[in-house]
N, C-alpha and C positions, 0 to 999 in steps of 0.2 A: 435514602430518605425522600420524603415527598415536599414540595415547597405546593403549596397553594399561591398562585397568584388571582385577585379579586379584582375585575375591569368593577368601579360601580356604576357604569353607564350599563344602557343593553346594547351597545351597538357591537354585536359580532365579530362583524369586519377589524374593527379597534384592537378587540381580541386576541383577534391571528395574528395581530403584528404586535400587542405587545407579550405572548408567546412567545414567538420566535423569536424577539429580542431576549425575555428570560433565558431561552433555551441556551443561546449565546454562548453566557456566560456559565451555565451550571455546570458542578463537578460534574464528573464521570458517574457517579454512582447517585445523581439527585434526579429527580423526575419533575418536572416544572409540571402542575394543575392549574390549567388557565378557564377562567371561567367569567362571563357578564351573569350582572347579576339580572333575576328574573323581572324584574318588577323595576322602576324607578326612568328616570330620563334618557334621551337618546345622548344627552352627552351634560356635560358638568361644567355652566360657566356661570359662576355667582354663588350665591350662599342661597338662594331660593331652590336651585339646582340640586347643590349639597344635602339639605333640608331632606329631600326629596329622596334622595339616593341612599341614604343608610339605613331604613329600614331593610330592603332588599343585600345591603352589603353585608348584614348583619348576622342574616338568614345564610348567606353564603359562607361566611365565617363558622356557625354553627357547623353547617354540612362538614365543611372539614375538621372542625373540631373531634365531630363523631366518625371520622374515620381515620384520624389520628395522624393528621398531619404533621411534619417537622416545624413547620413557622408556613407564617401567610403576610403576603403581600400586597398590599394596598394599591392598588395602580390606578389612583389619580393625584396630579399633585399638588390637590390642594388639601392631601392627607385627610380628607373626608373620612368620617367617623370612626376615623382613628382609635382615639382616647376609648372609643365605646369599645370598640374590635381587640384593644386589648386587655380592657375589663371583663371581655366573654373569655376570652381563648388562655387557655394555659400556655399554649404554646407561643413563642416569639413572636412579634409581627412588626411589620415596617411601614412607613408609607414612602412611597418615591421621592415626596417634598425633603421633607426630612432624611432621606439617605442621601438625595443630591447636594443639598447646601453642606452637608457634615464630609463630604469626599470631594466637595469645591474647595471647600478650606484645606483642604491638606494637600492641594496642588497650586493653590494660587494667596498670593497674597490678600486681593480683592477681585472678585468674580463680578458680574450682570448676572440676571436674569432675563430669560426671552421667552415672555407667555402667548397665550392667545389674545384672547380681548382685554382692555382695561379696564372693565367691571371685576375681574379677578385678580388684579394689581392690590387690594386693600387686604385681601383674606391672606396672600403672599405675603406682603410685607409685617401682618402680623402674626402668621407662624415663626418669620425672621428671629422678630423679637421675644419669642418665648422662645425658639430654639437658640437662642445668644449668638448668633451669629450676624443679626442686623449691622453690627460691624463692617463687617467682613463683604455684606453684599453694597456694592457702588449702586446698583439703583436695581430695578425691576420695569422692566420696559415690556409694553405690549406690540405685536407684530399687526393688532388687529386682523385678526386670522380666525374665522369662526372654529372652532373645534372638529366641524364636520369634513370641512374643507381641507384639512389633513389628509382625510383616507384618499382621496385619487390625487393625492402631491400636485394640486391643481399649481400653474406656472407661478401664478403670483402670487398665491401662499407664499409660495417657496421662495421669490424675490424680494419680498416685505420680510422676513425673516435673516434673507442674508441681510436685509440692510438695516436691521437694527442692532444685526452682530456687530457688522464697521463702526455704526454708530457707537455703541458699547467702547468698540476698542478704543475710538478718537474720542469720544465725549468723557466715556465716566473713570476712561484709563484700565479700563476691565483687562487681567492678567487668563480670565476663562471666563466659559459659558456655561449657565444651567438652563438646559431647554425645560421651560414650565409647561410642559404638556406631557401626558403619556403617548398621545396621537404621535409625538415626535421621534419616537422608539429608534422611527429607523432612518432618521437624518442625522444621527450625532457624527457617526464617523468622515461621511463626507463631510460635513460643516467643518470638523479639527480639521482636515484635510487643506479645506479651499482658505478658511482666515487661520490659520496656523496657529493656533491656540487650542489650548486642551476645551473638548465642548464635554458636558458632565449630561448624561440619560437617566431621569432618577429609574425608571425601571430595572437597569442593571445593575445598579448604583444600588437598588432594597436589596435583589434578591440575591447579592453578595453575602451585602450584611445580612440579610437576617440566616441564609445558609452557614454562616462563620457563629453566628449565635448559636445555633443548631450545632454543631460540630464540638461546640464548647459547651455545649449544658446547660446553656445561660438563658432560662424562660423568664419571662413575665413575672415579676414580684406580685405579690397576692397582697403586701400590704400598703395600708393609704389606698391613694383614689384607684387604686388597678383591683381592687378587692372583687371577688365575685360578685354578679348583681345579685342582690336580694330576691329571695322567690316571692313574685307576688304573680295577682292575677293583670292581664293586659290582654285588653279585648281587642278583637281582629290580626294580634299580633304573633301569627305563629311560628316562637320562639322559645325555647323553655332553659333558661339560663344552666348552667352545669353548677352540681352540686360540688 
């Protein structure tokens, strides 16, 4: 089978690393498609950012739509135009946000989060609460880390990030970690390593799940808000919804 995974940033570089994270994890027999999308931001922090990025996400969904992929993967996580990406696609689809808080919970009793900047601490915490696990997460803490600054794991990225982990552990009592970035693909394992606690990558974390969906049969309900979009016309936007 094929997993589509969808960077909705353009940044390339982003790409290759959260590929090879997919790759990771996939069966033997799945083929990870990793792709930025053509058109939209160099990277995703804010909802002006988001706004921005799902046109082009959408379009990339489409492509694999039409060459029949098993499920697609959303890889940013702030589950960026999610809802729309599974109102196009018959097939499964994930977003990282939403795979990592659902595979935090079922290792820890109460988790942190450790995003990038604090302008995306508000869209965080309210996917939380629609995915009912606001509970479950002790807080959502920003490392203040711009998004870009992930790709050359500049030092102090990386030193701002351990130190909100500690913090997590001593302040909110955090039992694990969800790294709120997809940038973060390829720090999860040392980070479990160095604060010995389970650290959660929602990259690997979707394209689990949405592969186990795939494996089970289990696509995208067509009825309520997942329904096909309605054929209409939409100018500049080319995109032609699946019958």
């Amino acid at each position: 089978m094929e997993i589509l995974v969808v960077n909705p940033n353009t940044t390339v570089s982003m790409t290759d690393k959260i590929r090879r994270a997919a790759e990771s994890v996939a069966g033997g027999a799945t083929r990870i498609v990793a792709v930025s999308s053509a058109t939209g931001p160099e990277s995703i922090e804010g909802f002006y950012d988001e706004a921005l990025a799902v046109p082009g996400l959408l379009a990339e969904i489409a492509r694999g739509e039409a060459r029949g992929v098993a499920g697609h993967v959303i890889a940013c996580f702030d589950d960026t135009g999610l809802d729309a990406a599974r109102a196009l696609a018959r097939a499964p689809g994930g977003g990282i946000g939403e795979a990592a808080f659902h595979l935090a919970s079922l290792v820890a009793g109460r988790f942190s989060v450790v995003t990038t900047l604090g302008r995306s601490i508000p869209a965080l915490e309210a996917n939380l609460l629609r995915y009912g696990l606001a509970a479950r997460c002790a807080r959502v803490r920003a490392a203040e880390v711009p998004v870009l600054a992930l790709e050359t794991r500049a030092l102090e990225a990386c030193r701002q990030i351990d130190a909100e982990i500690e913090a997590a552990m001593r302040e909110d009592r955090a039992e694990a970690i969800v790294l709120g970035c997809a940038g973060m693909a390829d720090l999860a394992a040392e980070l479990a390593a160095r604060h010995g606690l389970p650290v959660v990558d929602g990259v690997v974390a979707a394209v689990t799940l949405v592969e186990s969906l795939a494996r089970l049969g289990l696509a995208t309900s067509k009825r309520g808000g997942y329904a096909p979009p309605i054929p209409k016309r939409v100018t500049g936007f080319p995109i032609t919804p699946l019958s």
